[in-house]
C-alpha positions as CSV (number, residue, x, y, z in Angstrom):
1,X,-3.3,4.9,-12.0
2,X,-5.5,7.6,-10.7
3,X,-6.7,6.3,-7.6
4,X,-4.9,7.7,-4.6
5,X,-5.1,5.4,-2.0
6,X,-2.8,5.5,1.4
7,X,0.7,3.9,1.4
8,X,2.5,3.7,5.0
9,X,6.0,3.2,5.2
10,X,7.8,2.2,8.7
11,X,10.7,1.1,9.7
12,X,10.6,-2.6,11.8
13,X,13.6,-3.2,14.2
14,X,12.9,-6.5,14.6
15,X,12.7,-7.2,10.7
16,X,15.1,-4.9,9.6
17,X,13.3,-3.6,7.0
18,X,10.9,-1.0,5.8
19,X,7.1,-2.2,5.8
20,X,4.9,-0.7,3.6
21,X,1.1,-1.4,4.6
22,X,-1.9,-0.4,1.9
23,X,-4.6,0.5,5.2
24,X,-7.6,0.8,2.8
25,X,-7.3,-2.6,1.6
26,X,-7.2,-4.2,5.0
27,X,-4.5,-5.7,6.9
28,X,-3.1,-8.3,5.0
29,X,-2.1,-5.4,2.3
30,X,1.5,-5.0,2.7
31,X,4.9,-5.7,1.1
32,X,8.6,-4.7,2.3
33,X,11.9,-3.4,0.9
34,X,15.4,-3.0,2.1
35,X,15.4,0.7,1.2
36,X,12.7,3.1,1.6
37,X,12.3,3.7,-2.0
38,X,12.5,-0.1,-2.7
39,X,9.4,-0.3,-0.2
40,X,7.5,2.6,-1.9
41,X,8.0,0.9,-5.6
42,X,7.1,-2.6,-3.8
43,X,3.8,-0.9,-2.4
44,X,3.0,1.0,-5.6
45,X,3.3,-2.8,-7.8
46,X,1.1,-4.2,-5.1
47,X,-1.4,-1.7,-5.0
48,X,-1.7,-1.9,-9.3
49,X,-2.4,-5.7,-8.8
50,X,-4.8,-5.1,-5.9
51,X,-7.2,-2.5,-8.1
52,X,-6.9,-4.6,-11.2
53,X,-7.8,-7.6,-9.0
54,X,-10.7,-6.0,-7.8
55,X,-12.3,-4.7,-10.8
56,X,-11.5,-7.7,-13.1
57,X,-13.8,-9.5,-10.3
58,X,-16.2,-7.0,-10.4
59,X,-15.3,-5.5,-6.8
60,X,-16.1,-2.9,-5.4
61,X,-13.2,-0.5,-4.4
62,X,-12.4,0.8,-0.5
63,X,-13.0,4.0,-0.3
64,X,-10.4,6.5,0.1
65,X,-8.9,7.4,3.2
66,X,-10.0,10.9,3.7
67,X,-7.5,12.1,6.2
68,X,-4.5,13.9,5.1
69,X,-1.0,13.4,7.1
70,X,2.0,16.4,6.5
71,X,5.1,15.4,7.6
C-alpha cells in the first residue's frame, strides 16, 4: 500500500488492551490487540479494507494528516 495514513496506538486501562485508532478515517476507525504489535498488524488489515472500500465505491480518500509526531 502506498498511502501513508496515521495509525495511533494507546494503551486503555480500563480495556486492557492496546487501541489502535485510524484519525483520518474518522472516529469509528479503530481496532485493538493484546500486544502492541498485534494492534499495529490489526490497524494495518483495517486500514487495507478501508482504502479498497473506498475506491471500489468510487470514494474519495481523506487527506493525509500532515503533521508529523517523533517520539
Amino acid at each position: 500500500m502506498t498511502n501513508h495514513y496515521s495509525i495511533l496506538i494507546q494503551w486503555s486501562e480500563q480495556d486492557q488492551t492496546y487501541i489502535a485508532s485510524l484519525p483520518e478515517f474518522g472516529p469509528y476507525a479503530h481496532t485493538h490487540g493484546s500486544s502492541y504489535e498485534e494492534a499495529l498488524k490489526n490497524a494495518k488489515d483495517v486500514l487495507e479494507l478501508l482504502v479498497e472500500d473506498y475506491q471500489a465505491r468510487g470514494k474519495e480518500l481523506p487527506l493525509l494528516n500532515s503533521s508529523k509526531i517523533t517520539v
